[in-house]
N, C-alpha and C positions, 0 to 999 in steps of 0.2 A: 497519783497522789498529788501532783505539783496543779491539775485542775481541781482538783479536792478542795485544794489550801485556795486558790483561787476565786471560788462560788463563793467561799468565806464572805470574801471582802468586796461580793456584790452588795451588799447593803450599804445605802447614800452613807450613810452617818459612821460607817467602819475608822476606828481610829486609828491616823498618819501614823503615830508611833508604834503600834502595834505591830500595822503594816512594814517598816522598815525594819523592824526586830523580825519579824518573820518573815521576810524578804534575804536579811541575812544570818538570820540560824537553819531555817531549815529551805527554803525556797532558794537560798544561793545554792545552797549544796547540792539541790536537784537540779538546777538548771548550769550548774557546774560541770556537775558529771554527764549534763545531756553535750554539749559542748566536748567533751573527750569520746562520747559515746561517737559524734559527729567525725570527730578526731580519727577514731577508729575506721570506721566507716569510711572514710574519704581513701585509706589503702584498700576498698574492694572488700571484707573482712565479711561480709555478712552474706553476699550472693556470689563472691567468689571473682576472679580478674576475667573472664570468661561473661560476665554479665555487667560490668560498667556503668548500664543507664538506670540499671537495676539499683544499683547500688547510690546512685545520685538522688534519686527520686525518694530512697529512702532513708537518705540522710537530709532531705526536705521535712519528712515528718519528723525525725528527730529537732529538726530546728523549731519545730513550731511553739512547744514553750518555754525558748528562749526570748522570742519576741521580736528578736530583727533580723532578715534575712542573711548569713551569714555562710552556710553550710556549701552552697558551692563555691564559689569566691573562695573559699577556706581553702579545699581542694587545690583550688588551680595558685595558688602559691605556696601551700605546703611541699607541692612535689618539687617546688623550689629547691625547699629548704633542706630535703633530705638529697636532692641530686649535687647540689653546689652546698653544701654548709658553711658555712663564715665565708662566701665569697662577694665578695661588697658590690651591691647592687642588686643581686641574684637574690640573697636569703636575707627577705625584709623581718625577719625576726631580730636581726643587727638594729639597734638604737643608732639614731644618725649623727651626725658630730657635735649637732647644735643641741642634742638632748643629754651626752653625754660631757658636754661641757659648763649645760645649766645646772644640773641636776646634781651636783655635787656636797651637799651637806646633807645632814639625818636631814632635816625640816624639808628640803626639794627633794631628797628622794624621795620621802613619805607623801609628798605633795603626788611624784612621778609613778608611785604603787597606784595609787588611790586613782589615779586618772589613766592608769595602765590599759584597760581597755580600749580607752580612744587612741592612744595612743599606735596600740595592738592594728585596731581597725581601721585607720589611717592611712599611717606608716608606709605601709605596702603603693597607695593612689600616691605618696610622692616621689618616692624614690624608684618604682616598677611601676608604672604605668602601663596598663594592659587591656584592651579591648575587650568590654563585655560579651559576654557569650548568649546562646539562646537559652542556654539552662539559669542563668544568672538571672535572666529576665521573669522566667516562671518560678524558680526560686522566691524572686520577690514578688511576683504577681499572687504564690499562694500565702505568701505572708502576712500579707497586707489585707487579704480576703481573711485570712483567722482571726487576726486584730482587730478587722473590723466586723467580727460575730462577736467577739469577747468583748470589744466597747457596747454595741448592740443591745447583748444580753446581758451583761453583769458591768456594763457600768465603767469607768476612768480608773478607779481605784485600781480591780480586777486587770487593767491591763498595765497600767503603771508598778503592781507588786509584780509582775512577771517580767520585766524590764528592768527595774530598780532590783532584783535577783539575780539577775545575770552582771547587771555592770557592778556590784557590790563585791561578788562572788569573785571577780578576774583583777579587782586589787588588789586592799589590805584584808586578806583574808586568808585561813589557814590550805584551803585547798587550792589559791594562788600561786601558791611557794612553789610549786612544781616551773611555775613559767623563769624563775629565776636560777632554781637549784638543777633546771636540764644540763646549760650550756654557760653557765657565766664560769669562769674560774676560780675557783678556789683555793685549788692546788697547780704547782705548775708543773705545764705540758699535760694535763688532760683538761681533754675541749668538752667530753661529754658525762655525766653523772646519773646515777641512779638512785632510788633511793627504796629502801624496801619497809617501810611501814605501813601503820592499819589503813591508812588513808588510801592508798592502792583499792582498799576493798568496794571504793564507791569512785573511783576515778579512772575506773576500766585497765588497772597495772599501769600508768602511764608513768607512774615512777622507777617501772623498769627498763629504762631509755637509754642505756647501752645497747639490751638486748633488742630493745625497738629499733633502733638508727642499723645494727648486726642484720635485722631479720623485719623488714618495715610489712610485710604482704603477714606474719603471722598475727592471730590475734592477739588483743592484752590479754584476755582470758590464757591464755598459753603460753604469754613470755615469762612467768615462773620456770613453767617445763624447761624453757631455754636456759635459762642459769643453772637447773637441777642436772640437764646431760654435759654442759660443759663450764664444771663452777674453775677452772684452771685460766678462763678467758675473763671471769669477771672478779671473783673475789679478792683480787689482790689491787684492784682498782678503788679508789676512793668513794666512798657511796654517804651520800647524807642520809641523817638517820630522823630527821625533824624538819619538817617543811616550815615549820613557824621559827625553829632558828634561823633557817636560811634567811628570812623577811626581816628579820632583829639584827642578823650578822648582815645583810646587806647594807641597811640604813644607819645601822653606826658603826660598821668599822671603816675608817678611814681607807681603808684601800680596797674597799668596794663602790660599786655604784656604775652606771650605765654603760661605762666606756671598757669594762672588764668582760670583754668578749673576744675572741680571737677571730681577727680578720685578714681577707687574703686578697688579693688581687684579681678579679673573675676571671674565670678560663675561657667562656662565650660572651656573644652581644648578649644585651638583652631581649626580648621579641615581644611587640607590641600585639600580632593578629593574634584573634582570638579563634579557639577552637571548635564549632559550632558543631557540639555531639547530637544532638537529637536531629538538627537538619542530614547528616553525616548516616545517621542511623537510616532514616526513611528513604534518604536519597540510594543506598546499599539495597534495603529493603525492595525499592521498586526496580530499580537494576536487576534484582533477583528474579520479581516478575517478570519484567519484560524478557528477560532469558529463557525460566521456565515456560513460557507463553508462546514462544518462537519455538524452543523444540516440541512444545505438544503439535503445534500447527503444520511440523515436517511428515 
C-alpha cells in the first residue's frame, strides 16, 4: 500500500501539501507500524531464535519503506535496552541531561516531540558509542540501492513522502504516544506501562509492553494471550488508555517532560566491538566444511 501511495506522487508537479498531509495521515501510519513491525522482528519473532540472520535480513526489507537504514542498528541497542533498562549509559532510550534540562516547558517539549526521531536516532552515537558491524553496512548498502531505484523511477517527491512519513510519524503524532507512554512515569514506582487500545491493531500489540519487557522472544500478535492467561500480573498495574493523552499530559503538565524516566547506575562497562554475524556465520559455516571434508577423506 505505502508504494501504492508513493507512485502517486511520481508526477513532477504532485502538490507539497498534499504530500505532507498524506505523508502524515496515512503514510506515517504505515511506515510507523513498519518500524514496530522491525521492532518485532529484531526479538527473532518471525524465523524463530534458532535462525538470527534470517531474521535480520528480514527485518532489511521491512525497513525499506521507511527510508533510512535503521533496522539493524535498531537491533543491536534494543537488546540494550531490555537487558540493562534505565541503566545510564546502557539503555540509550534515557534522554541525556542536557535534553532533560532544556526541554522543559509545553513550547520545548513540543519542539523535543516534533524533533524526537533525531533525537531517537542520535542519541544512542553519543552516549554508546559502538562499532559498526558487517550487517549495519549491508543494511545500508540495500538502502541506499532502493532509494536510489525510487529517486530513479518516481522522482524526489516519491522518495521525500516516504521519508517525511516516517520522521512525522515518531513525533507529534498519535501512534508516537507509545514512545512516551512505555517508560516515562506517571505513577509512582512503576517504570513500565501498557496500554490496550484500537491502536495496538496497526502497531504490532506494542502497547502491551508489560507483557513485552515479561516475555520479549513472544510475538505482539500473542502478547494479548499473555495478559488473557495471567491478567493477576497485569491488571492491577496502571495502563494508559490514550496515546494522544499521554503527548497532551506530557507537554503541559508541569511535572512531565524528558527527565521523568527512572535511572540507575550501570551494572557493566559499556562495549565498543562490534559483532560481525554474517562473517561469524560463514566463517562456522566453512569450519563445518573443512570438518565434514576431513572425515569423508578418512
Amino acid at each position: 500500500m505505502q508504494f501504492t501511495l508513493d507512485v502517486d506522487f511520481s508526477v513532477p508537479d504532485a502538490d507539497w501539501t498534499l504530500i505532507f498531509l498524506e505523508a502524515y495521515l496515512c503514510g506515517g501510519v504505515i511506515n510507523h507500524a513498519m518500524t514496530l513491525a522491525i521492532h518485532d522482528i529484531s526479538h527473532n519473532t518471525v524465523f524463530g531464535n534458532s535462525y538470527p540472520l534470517s531474521n535480520r535480513f528480514f527485518g532489511m526489507l521491512a525497513n525499506l519503506p521507511i527510508g533510512v537504514p535503521f533496522s539493524v542498528s535498531f537491533k543491536k541497542y534494543h537488546v540494550e535496552h531490555h537487558r540493562y533498562l534505565g541503566e545510564d549509559g546502557l539503555d540509550t532510550d534515557i534522554p541525556t541531561d542536557l535534553e532533560a534540562q532544556l526541554f522543559t516547558t509545553p513550547l520545548r517539549k513540543f519542539i523535543w516531540l516534533t524533533f524526537q526521531p533525531f533525537f531517537y536516532a542520535f542519541r544512542p552515537l553519543i552516549i554508546y558509542k559502538k562499532a559498526p558491524s558487517d550487517l549495519e553496512v549491508i543494511n545500508a548498502i540495500i538502502q541506499v540501492a532502493f532509494d536510489a531505484l525510487i529517486l530513479h523511477f518516481f522522482g524526489v517527491r516519491s522518495l521525500l513522502y516516504l521519508i517525511i512519513g516516517t520522521v512525522v510519524a515518531m513525533g507529534v503524532h498519535p501512534s508516537a504516544g507509545h514512545f512516551i507512554s512505555e517508560h516515562y512515569v506517571f505513577k509512582k514506582n512503576q517504570e513500565t506501562y501498557s496500554y490496550y487500545g484500537l491502536w495496538n491493531l496497526c502497531t504490532f500489540n506494542v502497547g502491551y509492553h508489560n507483557e513485552h519487557h515479561d516475555f520479549p522472544y513472544v510475538p505482539g500478535r500473542n502478547l494479548p494471550k499473555v495478559r488473557e492467561i495471567a491478567p493477576e500480573f497485569y491488571n492491577n498495574l496502571h495502563a494508559h488508555s490514550s496515546w494522544s493523552k499521554v503527548l497532551w499530559d506530557f507537554v503541559f503538565s508541569p511535572n512531565m517532560g524528558p527527565y521523568m524516566r527512572l535511572k540507575r547506575k550501570a551494572t557493566v562497562a559499556q562495549k565498543f566491538e562490534a559483532r560481525h554475524a554474517l562473517a561469524e556465520y560463514y566463517h562456522a559455516v566453512g569450519l563445518c566444511y573443512v570438518l565434514y571434508s576431513f572425515q569423508s577423506t578418512r
